[in-house]
C-alpha positions in Angstrom: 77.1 -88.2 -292.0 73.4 -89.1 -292.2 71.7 -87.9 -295.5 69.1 -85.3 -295.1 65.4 -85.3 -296.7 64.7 -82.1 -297.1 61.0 -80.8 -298.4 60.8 -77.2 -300.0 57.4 -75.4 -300.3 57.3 -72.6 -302.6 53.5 -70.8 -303.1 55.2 -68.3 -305.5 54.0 -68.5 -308.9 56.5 -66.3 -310.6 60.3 -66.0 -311.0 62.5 -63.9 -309.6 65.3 -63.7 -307.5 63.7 -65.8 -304.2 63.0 -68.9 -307.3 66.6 -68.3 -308.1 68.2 -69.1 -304.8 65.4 -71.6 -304.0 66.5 -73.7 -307.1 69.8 -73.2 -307.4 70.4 -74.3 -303.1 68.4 -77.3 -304.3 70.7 -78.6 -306.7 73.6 -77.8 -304.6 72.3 -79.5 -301.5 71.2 -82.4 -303.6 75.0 -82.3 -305.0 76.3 -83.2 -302.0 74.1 -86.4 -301.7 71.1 -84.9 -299.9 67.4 -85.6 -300.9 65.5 -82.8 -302.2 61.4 -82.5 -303.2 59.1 -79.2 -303.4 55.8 -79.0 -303.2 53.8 -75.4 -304.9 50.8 -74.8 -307.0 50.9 -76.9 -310.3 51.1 -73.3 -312.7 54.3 -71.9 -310.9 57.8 -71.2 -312.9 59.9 -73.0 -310.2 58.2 -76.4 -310.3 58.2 -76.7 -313.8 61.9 -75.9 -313.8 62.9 -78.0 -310.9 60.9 -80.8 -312.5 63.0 -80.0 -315.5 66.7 -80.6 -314.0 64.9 -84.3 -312.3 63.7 -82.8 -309.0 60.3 -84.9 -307.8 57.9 -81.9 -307.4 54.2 -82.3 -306.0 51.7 -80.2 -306.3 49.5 -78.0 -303.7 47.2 -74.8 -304.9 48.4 -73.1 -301.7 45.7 -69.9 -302.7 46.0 -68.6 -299.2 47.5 -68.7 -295.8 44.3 -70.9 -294.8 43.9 -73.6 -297.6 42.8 -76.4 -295.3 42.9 -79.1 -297.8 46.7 -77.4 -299.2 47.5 -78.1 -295.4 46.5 -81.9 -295.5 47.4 -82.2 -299.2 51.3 -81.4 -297.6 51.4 -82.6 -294.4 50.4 -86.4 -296.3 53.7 -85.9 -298.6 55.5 -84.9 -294.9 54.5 -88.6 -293.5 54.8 -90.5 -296.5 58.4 -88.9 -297.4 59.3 -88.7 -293.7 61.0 -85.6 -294.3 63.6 -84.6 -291.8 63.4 -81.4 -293.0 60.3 -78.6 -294.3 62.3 -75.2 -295.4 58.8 -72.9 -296.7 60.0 -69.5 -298.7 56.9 -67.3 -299.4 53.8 -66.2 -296.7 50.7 -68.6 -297.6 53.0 -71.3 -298.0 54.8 -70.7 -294.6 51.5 -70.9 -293.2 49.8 -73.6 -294.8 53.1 -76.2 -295.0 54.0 -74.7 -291.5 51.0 -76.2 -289.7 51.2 -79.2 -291.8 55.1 -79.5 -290.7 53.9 -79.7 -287.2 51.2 -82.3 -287.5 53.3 -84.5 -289.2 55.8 -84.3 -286.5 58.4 -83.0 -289.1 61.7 -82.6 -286.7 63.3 -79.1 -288.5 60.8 -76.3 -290.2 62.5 -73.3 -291.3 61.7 -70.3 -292.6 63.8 -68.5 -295.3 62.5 -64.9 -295.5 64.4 -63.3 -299.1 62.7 -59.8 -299.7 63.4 -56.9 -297.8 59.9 -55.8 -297.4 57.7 -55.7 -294.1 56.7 -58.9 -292.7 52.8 -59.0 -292.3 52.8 -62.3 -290.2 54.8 -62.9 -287.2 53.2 -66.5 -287.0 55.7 -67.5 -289.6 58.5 -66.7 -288.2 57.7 -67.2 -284.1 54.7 -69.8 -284.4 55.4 -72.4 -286.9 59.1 -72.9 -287.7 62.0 -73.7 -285.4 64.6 -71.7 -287.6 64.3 -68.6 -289.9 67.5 -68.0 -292.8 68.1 -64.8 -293.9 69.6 -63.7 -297.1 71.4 -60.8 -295.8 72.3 -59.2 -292.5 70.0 -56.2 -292.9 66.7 -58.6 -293.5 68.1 -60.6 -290.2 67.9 -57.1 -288.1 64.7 -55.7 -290.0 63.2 -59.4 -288.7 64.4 -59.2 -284.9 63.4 -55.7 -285.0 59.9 -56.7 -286.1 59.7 -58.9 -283.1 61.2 -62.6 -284.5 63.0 -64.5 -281.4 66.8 -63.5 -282.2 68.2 -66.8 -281.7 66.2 -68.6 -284.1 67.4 -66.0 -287.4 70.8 -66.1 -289.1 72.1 -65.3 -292.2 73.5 -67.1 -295.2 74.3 -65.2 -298.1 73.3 -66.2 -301.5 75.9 -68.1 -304.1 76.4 -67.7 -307.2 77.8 -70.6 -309.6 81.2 -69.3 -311.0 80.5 -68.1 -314.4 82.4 -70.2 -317.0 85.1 -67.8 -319.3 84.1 -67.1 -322.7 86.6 -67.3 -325.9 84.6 -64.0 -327.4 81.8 -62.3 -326.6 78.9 -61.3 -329.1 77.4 -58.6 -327.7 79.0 -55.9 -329.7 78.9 -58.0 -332.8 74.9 -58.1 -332.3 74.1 -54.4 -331.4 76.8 -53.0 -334.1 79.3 -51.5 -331.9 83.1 -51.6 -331.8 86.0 -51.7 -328.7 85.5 -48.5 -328.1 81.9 -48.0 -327.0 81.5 -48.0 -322.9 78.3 -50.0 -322.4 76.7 -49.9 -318.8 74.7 -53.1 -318.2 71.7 -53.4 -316.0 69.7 -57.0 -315.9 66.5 -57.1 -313.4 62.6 -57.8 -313.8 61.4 -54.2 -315.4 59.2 -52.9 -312.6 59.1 -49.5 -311.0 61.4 -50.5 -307.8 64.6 -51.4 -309.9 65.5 -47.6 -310.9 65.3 -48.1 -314.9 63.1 -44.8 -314.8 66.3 -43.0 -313.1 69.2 -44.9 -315.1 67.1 -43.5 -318.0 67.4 -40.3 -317.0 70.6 -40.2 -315.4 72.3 -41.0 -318.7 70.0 -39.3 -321.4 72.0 -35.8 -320.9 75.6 -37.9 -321.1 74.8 -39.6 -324.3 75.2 -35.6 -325.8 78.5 -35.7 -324.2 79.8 -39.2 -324.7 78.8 -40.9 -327.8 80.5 -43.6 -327.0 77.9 -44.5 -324.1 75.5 -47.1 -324.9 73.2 -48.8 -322.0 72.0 -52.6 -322.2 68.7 -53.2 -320.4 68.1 -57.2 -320.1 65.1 -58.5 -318.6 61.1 -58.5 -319.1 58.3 -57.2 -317.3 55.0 -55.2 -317.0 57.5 -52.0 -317.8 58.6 -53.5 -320.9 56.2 -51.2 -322.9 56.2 -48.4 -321.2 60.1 -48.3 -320.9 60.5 -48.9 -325.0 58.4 -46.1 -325.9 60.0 -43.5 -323.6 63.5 -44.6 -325.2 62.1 -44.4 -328.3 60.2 -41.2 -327.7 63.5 -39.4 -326.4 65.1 -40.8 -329.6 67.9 -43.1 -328.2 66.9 -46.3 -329.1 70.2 -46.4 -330.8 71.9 -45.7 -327.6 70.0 -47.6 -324.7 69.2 -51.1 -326.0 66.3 -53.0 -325.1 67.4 -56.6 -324.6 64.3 -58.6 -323.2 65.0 -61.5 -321.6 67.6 -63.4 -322.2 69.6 -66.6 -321.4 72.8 -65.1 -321.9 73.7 -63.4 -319.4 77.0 -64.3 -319.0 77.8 -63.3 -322.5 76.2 -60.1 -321.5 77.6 -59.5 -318.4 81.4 -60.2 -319.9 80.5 -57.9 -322.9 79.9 -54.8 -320.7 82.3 -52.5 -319.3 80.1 -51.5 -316.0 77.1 -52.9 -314.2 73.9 -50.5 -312.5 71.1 -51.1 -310.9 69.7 -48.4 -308.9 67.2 -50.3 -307.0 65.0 -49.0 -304.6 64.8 -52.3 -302.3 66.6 -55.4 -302.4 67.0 -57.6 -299.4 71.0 -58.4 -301.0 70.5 -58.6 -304.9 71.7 -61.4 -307.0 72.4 -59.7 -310.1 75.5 -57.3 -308.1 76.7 -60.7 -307.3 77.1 -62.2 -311.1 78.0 -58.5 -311.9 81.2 -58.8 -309.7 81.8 -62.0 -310.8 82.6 -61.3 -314.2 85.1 -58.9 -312.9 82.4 -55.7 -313.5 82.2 -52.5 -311.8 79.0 -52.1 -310.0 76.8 -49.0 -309.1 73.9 -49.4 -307.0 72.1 -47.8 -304.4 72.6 -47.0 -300.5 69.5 -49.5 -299.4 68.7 -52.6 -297.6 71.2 -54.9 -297.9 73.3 -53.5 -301.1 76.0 -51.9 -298.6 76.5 -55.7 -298.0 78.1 -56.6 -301.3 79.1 -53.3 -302.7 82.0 -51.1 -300.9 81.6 -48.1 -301.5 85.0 -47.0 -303.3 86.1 -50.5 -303.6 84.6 -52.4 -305.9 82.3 -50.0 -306.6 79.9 -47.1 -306.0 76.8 -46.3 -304.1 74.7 -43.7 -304.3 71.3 -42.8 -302.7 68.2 -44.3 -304.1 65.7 -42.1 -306.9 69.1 -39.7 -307.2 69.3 -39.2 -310.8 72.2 -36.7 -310.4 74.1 -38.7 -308.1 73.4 -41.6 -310.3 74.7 -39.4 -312.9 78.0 -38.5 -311.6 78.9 -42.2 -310.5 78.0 -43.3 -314.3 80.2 -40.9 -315.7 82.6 -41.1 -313.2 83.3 -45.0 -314.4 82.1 -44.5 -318.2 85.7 -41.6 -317.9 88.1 -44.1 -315.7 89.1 -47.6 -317.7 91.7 -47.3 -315.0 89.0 -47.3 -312.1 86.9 -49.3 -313.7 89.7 -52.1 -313.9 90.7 -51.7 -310.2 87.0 -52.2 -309.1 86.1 -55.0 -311.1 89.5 -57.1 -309.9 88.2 -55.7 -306.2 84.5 -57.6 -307.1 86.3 -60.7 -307.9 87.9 -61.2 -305.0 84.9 -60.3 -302.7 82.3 -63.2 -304.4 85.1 -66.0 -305.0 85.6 -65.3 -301.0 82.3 -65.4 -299.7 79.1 -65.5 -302.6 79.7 -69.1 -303.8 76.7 -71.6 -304.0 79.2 -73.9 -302.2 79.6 -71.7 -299.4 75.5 -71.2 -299.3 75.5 -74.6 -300.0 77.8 -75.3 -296.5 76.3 -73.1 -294.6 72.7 -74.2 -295.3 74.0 -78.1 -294.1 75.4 -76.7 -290.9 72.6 -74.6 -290.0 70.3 -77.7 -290.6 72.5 -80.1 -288.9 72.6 -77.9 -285.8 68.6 -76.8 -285.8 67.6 -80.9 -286.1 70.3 -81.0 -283.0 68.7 -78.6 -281.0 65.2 -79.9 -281.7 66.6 -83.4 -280.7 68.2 -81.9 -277.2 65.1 -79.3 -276.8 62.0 -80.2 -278.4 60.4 -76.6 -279.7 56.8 -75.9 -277.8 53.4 -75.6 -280.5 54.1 -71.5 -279.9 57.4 -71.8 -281.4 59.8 -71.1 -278.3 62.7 -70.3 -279.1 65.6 -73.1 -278.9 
């Protein structure tokens, strides 16, 4: 089948868990012999990492959704690469690469919307693409809901790259602790909406009563302060470990005896994901599209968001039952080797590409983005 030339725009600076999936479906798409080229400002994370693993990566400022010179900058790459393909991930760039897709003539642009937050431009969604992805079903009805033409939105779930098996962990070695210590994992950017206030105080009351407990925050962020000196200030530094970031995670993850994250928004959350496919537990919360990897009871609990006593009960409810914990985890496995691969994504991504550059071919989309 013909090879596709595929042009991502990315006018996110930082990195989080859109960069992730945005990086990681490039190299799998480009494993299976497709083309693949970004374009984003010249300071952000994921074109100086996709430059690292040999992606060809220009550079636009993108500073807003009406950079007219951004706009021309990209739609000159568009008819110099002839790109069958523009896929734009973030709002300014949707914009700006959007109108450049459609002056160059570019036959497929898509839209993939990752957060589960509201959309404050229908115009890129309805206007300037032909097809929207989204990452989990509940961001697909939050978008049709918002008024985006239903046929134009689907859903392909993020993948995960199989973790590799690891001989021994060091975890335990580094932080001093032995087989019997219960340590609940959490790895996430430190801000306010990822519940590390409430895991704090959900477990602070069952450290008294189970001194085997110990907590492993991983990740960085603006809370990073903040979050050290209340742990310090409540004295359990020695219990709930401050990690940072760290490129590890696999040895973390395989190290820990349960995963939390008691988020209070996540459009599906990436970190569950590599959670269950270690074979963890997981505890999270009842919002977005969490109920969408996590069942409840099966592989592992939900509870509602800002609950510290439910969060409580669910933590000690694992922390007491290796037996549950066991049954779970094996429960997790099975749900990501079955559906949360980056081949499937991978897959799916092709097909839904393949099909949309069809349909354009049969049904040439209208300026005002009709729906096809």
């Amino acid at each position: 089948m013909k090879v596709l030339s595929i042009l991502h725009s990315e006018s996110s600076r930082g990195w989080g868990g859109q960069e992730v999936r945005t990086l990681k479906e490039m190299i799998a798409l480009r494993a299976l012999g497709h083309h693949i080229e970004l374009v984003c400002p010249s300071d952000a994370v994921l074109g100086t990492r996709a430059r690292a693993e040999g992606f060809a990566v220009h550079h636009a400022r993108i500073r807003s959704g009406f950079d007219v010179r951004s706009m021309f900058q990209i739609r000159s790459i568009l008819v110099r690469g002839r790109f069958d393909i523009l896929n734009t991930h973030s709002g300014h760039d949707s914009l700006v690469a959007g109108m450049a897709g459609r002056l160059a003539g570019t036959p497929l642009i898509v839209r993939t919307r990752h957060l589960a937050l509201p959309i404050t431009s229908l115009a890129t969604y309805n206007r300037f693409p032909h097809r929207v992805v989204a990452v989990s079903r509940y961001v697909r009805d939050y978008l049709i809901s918002a008024g985006v033409h239903e046929g134009r939105v689907e859903t392909i779930y993020d993948g995960i790259v199989k973790p590799e098996p690891l001989a021994h962990t060091t975890l335990r070695d580094e932080l001093g602790l032995g087989p019997d210590a219960v340590i609940a994992g959490i790895v996430a950017i430190l801000r306010g909406k990822k519940g590390h206030d409430e895991l704090i105080a959900a477990v602070r009351p069952l450290m008294n009563e189970r001194p085997h407990l110990h907590v492993v925050i991983v990740g960085d962020g603006a809370e990073f302060g903040r979050l050290q000196a209340m742990i310090a200030g409540l004295g359990l530094a020695h219990r709930i470990h401050m990690l940072g970031f760290r490129k590890d995670v696999n040895n973390i993850l395989r190290s820990c005896d349960l995963f939390v994250l008691p988020t209070h928004q996540e459009a599906l959350g990436q970190a569950f994901i590599e959670a269950m496919a270690v074979g963890l537990p997981v505890i999270g919360t009842r919002v977005d599209g969490v109920p969408e990897l996590i069942d409840d009871g099966v592989n592992g609990l939900l509870v509602p968001a800002k609950d510290v006593e439910a969060l409580r009960d669910a933590i000690a409810r694992l922390v007491d039952d290796a037996t549950l914990r066991q049954r779970f985890g094996a429960a997790g496995l099975v749900k990501t080797d079955g559906q949360f691969t980056v081949e499937n994504m991978a897959n799916e991504t092709v097909d839904f590409y393949r099909r949309g550059l069809e349909a354009q071919r049969l049904s040439p989309a209208r300026w005002r983005g009709a729906a096809t």
